[in-house]
NUTORTOR-539219 format. One record per residue (C-alpha): residue number from 1; residue in one letter; x, y, z. Coordinates in steps of 0.001 Angstrom, whole numbers, plus 524288, in hexadecimal, padded with zeros to 5 digits. Last residue first. Layout:
BEGIN
+------+------+-------+-------+-------+
! resi ! resn !     u !     v !     w !
+------+------+-------+-------+-------+
!  NUM !    A !     X !     Y !     Z !
...
+------+------+-------+-------+-------+
This chain:
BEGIN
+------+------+-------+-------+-------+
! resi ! resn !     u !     v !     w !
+------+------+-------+-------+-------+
!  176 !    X ! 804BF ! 7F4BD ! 83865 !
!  175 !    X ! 7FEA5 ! 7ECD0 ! 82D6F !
!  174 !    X ! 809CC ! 7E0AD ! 82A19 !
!  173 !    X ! 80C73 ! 7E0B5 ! 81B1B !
!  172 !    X ! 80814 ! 7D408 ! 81391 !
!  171 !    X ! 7FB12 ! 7DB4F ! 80F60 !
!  170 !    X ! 803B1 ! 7E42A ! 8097F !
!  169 !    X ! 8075F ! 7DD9B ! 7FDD6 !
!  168 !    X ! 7F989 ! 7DC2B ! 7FA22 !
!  167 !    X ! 7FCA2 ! 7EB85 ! 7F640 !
!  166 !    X ! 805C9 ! 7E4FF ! 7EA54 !
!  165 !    X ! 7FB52 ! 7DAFE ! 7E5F5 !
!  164 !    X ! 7EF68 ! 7E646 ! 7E65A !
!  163 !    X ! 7F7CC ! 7F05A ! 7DE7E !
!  162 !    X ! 7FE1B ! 7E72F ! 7D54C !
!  161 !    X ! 7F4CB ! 7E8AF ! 7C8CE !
!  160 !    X ! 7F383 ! 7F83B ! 7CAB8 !
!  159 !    X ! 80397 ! 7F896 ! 7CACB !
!  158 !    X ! 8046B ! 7FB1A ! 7BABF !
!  157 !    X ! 7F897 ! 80484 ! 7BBD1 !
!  156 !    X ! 7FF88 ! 81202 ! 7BC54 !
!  155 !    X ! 7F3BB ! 81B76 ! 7B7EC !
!  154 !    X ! 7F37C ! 81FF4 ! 7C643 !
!  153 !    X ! 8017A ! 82388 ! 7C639 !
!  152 !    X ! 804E6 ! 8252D ! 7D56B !
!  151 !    X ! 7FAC1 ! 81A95 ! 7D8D7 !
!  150 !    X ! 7F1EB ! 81D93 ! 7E596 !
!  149 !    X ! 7EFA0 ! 81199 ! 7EEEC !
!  148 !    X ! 7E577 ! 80D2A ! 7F63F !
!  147 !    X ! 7EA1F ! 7FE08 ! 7FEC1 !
!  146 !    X ! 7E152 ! 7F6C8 ! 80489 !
!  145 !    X ! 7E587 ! 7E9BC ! 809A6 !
!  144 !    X ! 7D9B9 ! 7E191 ! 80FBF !
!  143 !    X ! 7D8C7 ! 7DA1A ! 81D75 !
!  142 !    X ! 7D33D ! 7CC33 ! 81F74 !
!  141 !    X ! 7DE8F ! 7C693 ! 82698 !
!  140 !    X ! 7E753 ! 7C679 ! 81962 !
!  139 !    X ! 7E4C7 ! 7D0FD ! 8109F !
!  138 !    X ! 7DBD3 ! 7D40A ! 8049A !
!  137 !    X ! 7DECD ! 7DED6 ! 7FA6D !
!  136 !    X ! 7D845 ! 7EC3A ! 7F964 !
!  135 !    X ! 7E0D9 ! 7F531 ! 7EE65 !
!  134 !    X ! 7DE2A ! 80272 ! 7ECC8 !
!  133 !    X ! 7DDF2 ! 80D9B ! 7E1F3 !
!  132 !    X ! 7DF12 ! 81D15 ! 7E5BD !
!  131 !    X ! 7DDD6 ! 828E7 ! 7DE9E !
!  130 !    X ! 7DB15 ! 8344E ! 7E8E8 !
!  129 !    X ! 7E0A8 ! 82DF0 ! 7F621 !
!  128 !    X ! 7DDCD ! 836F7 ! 803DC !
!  127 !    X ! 7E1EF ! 82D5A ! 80C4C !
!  126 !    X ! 7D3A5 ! 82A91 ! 81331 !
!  125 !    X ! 7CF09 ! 82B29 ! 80649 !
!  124 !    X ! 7D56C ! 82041 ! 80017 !
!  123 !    X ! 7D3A4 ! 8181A ! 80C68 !
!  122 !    X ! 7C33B ! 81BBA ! 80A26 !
!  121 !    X ! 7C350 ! 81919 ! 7FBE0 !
!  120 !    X ! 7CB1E ! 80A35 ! 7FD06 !
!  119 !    X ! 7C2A8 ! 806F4 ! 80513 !
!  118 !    X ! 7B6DD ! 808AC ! 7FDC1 !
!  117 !    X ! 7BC15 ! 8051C ! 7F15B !
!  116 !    X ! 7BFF4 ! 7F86B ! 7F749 !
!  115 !    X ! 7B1B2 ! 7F6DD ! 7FA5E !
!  114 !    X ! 7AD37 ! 7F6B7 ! 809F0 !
!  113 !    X ! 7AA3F ! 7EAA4 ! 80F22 !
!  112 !    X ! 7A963 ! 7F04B ! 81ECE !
!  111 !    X ! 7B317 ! 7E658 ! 8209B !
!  110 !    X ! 7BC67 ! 7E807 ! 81663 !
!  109 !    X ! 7BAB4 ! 7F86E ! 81850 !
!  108 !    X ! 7C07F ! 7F417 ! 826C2 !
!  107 !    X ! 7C110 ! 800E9 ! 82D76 !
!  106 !    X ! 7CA57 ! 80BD1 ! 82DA6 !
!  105 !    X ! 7D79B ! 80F86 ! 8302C !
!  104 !    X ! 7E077 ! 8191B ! 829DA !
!  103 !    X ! 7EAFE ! 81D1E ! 8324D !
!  102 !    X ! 7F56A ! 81559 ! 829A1 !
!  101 !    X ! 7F1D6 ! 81C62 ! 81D37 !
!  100 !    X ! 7F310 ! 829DD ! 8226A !
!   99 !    X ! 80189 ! 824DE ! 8271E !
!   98 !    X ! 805DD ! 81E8F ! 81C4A !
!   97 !    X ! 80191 ! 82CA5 ! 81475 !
!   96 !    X ! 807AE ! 8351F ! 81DDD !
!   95 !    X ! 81637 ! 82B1F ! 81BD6 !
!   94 !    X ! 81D54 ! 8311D ! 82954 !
!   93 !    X ! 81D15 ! 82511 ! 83013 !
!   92 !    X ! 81EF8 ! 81D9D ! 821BA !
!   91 !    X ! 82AF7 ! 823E1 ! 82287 !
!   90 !    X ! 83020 ! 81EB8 ! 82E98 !
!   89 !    X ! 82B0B ! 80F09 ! 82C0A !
!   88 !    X ! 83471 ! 81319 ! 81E71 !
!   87 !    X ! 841B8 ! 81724 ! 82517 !
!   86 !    X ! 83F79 ! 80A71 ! 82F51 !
!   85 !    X ! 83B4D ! 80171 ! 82211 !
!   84 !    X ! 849DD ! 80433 ! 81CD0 !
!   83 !    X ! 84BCA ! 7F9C0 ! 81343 !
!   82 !    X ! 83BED ! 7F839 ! 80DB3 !
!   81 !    X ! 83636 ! 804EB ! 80E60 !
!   80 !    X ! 844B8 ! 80A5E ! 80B04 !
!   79 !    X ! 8441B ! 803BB ! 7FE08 !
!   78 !    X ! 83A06 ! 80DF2 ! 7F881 !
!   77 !    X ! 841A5 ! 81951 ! 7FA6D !
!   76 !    X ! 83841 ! 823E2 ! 7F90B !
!   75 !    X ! 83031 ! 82127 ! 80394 !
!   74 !    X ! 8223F ! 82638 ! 7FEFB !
!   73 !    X ! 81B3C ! 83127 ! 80777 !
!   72 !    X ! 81701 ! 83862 ! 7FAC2 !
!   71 !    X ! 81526 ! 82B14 ! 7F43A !
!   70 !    X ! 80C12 ! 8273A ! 7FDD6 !
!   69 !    X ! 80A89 ! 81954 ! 80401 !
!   68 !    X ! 801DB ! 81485 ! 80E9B !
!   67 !    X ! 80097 ! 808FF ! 818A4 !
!   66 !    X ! 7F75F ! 80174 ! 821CD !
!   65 !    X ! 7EA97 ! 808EA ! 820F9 !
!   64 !    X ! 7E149 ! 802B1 ! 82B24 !
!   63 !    X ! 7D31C ! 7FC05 ! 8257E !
!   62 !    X ! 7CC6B ! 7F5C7 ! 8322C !
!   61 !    X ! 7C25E ! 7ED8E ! 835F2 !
!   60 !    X ! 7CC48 ! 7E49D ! 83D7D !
!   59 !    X ! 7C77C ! 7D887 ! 83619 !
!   58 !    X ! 7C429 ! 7E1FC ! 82B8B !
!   57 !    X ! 7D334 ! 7E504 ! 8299E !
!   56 !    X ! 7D5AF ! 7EDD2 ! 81F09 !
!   55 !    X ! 7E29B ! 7F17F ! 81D81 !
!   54 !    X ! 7E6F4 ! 7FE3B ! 81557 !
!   53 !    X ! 7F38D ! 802F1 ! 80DCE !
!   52 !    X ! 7F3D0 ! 80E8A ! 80867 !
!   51 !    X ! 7FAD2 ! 81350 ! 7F94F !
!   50 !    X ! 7FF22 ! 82049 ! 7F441 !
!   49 !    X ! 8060B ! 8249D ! 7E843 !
!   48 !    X ! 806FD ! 8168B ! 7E269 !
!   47 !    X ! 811D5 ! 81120 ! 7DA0D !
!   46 !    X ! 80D77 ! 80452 ! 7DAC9 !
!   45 !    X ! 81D78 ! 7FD01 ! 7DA42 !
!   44 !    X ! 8284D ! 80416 ! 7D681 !
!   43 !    X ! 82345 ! 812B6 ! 7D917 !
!   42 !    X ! 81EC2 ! 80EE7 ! 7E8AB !
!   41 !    X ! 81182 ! 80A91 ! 7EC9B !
!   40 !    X ! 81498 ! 7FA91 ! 7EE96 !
!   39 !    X ! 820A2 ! 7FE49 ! 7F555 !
!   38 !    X ! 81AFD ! 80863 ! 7FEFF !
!   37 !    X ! 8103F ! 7FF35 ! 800EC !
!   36 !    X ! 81939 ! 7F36E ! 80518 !
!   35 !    X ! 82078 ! 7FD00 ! 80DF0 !
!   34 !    X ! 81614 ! 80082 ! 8152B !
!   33 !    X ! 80EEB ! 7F493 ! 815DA !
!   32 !    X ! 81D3B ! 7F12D ! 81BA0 !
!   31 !    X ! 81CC4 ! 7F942 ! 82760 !
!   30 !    X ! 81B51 ! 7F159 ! 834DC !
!   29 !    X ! 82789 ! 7EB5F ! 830C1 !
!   28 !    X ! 826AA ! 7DBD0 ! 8327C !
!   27 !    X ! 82AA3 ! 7D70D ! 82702 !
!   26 !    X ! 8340E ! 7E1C5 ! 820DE !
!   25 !    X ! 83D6A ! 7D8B0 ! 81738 !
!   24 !    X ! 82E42 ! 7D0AF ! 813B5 !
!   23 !    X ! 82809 ! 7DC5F ! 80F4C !
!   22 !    X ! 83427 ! 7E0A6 ! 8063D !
!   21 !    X ! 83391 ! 7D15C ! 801DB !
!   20 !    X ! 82596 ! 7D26E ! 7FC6B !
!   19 !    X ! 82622 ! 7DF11 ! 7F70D !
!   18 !    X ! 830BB ! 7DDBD ! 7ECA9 !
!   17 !    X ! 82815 ! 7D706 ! 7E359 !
!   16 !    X ! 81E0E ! 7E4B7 ! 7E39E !
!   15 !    X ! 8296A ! 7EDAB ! 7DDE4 !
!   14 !    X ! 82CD9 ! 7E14F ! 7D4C2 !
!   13 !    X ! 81FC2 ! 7E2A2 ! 7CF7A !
!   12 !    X ! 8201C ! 7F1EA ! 7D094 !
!   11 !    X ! 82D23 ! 7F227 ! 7C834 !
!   10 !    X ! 825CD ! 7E910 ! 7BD34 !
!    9 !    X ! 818DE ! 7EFA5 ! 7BC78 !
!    8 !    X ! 81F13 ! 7FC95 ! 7BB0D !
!    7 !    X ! 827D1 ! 7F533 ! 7AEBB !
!    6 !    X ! 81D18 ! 7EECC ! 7A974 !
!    5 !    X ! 81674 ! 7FBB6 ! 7AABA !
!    4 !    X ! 82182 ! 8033B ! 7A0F8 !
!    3 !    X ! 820ED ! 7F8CB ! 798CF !
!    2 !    X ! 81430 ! 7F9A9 ! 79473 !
!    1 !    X ! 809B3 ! 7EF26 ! 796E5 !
+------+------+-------+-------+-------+
């Protein structure tokens, strides 16, 4: 491995070590899957373009988009999301892409046993993505993470191992 990607690895390790007590400072505010996803997408840690956030809850039969990140609508200071979560609830407001993602709502794809594929195809073209990947993960009560992200280098593969571990982190964020 060069040293330049020992190095990216590295940063987004820490990045992803921080996580953990930033959720734990804002317990209870109704927008921490927010501010989890921002952090996982930003330069430091995935270095994504665009990201969304989806539960499925077949108990409910329901699939309800919980969260999205765009680099056009990006906060540029990163620590605000965390010290000043009144500046960032206001900007996620006016975030087009949070709010495109957060109207989304369909039915259960877990209980209709759909493919991941499947799923993943019909989010990604309800928001319009071109070269997406996604990650599916199992949740507590039942329900499934999905998260379909766009990298901003598509040949950068140091994060690729990570992707599924760092998105778990969400499933410890309330859904509001």
């Amino acid at each position: 491995m060069k040293h330049d990607d020992l190095h990216r690895q590295n940063g987004m390790l820490k990045q992803l070590s921080t996580l953990p007590k930033k959720m734990l400072i804002l317990h209870g505010a109704d927008h921490i899957a927010h501010c989890v996803l921002h952090d996982l997408c930003n330069e430091q840690c995935f270095n994504l373009h665009k990201a969304a956030y989806f539960v499925d809850n077949p108990d409910f039969d329901c699939i309800r988009g919980v969260a999205g990140f765009s680099r056009q609508d990006a906060v540029i200071d990163h620590a605000s999301l965390w010290n000043n979560p009144e500046v960032f609830r206001k900007h996620l407001q006016d975030s087009s892409f949070n709010q495109q993602v957060r109207t989304i709502a369909r039915m259960s794809s877990h209980k209709k046993n759909l493919q991941s594929s499947e799923i993943a195809q019909a989010l990604a073209q309800d928001l319009g993505f071109n070269q997406y990947s996604f990650c599916i993960w199992p949740m507590k009560h039942d329900n499934h993470g999905i998260v379909l992200y766009e990298k901003a280098d598509i040949a950068d593969t140091a994060a690729d191992d990570y992707m599924e571990h760092g998105f778990s982190l969400l499933g410890f964020c309330p859904i509001v």
